[in-house]
C-alpha positions in Angstrom: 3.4 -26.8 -12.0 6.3 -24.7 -10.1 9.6 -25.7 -9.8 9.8 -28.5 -6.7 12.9 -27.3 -5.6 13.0 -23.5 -5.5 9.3 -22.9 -5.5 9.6 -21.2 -8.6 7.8 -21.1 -12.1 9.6 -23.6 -14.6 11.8 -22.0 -17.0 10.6 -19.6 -19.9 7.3 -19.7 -18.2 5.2 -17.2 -15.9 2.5 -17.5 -14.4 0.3 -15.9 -11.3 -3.4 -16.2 -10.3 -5.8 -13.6 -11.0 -6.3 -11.1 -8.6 -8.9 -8.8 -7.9 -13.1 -9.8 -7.7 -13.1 -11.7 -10.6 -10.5 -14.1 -9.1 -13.6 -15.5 -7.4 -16.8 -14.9 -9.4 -17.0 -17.7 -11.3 -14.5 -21.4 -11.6 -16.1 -21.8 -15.1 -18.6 -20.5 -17.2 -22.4 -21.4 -15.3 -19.9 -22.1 -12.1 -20.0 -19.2 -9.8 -18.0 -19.4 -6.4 -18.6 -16.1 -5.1 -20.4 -14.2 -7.8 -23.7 -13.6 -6.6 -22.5 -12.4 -3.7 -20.4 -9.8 -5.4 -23.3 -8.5 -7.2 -25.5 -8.2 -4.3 -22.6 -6.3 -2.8 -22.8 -4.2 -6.2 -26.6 -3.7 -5.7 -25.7 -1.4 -2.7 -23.0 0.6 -3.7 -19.8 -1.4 -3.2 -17.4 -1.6 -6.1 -13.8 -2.8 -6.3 -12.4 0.4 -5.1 -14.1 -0.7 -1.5 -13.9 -4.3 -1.9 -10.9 -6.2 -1.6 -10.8 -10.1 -2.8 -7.5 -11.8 -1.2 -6.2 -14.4 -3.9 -4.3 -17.2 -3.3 -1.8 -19.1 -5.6 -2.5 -22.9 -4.5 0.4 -23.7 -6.4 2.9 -22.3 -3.6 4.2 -24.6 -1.0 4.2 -23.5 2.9 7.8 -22.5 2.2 7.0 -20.0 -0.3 4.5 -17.9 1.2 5.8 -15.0 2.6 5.2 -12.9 0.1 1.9 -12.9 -0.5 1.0 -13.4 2.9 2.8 -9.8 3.3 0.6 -8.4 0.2 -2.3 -9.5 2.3 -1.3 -7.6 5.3 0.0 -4.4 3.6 -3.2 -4.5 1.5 -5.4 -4.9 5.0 -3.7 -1.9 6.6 -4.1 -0.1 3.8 -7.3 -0.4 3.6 -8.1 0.2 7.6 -6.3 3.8 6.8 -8.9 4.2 4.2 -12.0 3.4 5.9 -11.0 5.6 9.0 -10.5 8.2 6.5 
């Protein structure tokens, strides 16, 4: 639970979400969210290298997401340079 106030982890403890595919392949073991679609993506040739799987810390308040909503943009520009080569 982050800090109510600042928005923050509590103190002495860190924690973030998982980012990349496997942020979404499964919720738990025999639980898969997006999985199967993953590997069908996998069955024609795309891999995490041109594949990009936005996570989302649910634990952030309105206030508080700035940051990763400007991860998500930098990371979708990035990756339009990329695919015009």
């Amino acid at each position: 639970m982050m800090d109510n106030e600042t928005g923050l982890d509590p103190e002495g403890i860190r924690v973030r979400p998982v980012s990349g595919l496997v942020a979404a392949d499964y919720f738990a073991p025999g639980y898969f969210v997006w999985a199967v679609l993953i590997e069908n993506l996998a069955s024609i040739g795309y891999e995490e290298k041109n594949m990009y799987m936005a996570s989302y810390d649910w634990r952030l308040t309105f206030q508080n997401t700035e940051v990763p909503c400007n991860k998500l943009i930098l990371n979708s520009q990035t990756l339009q340079k990329f695919l015009k080569g």
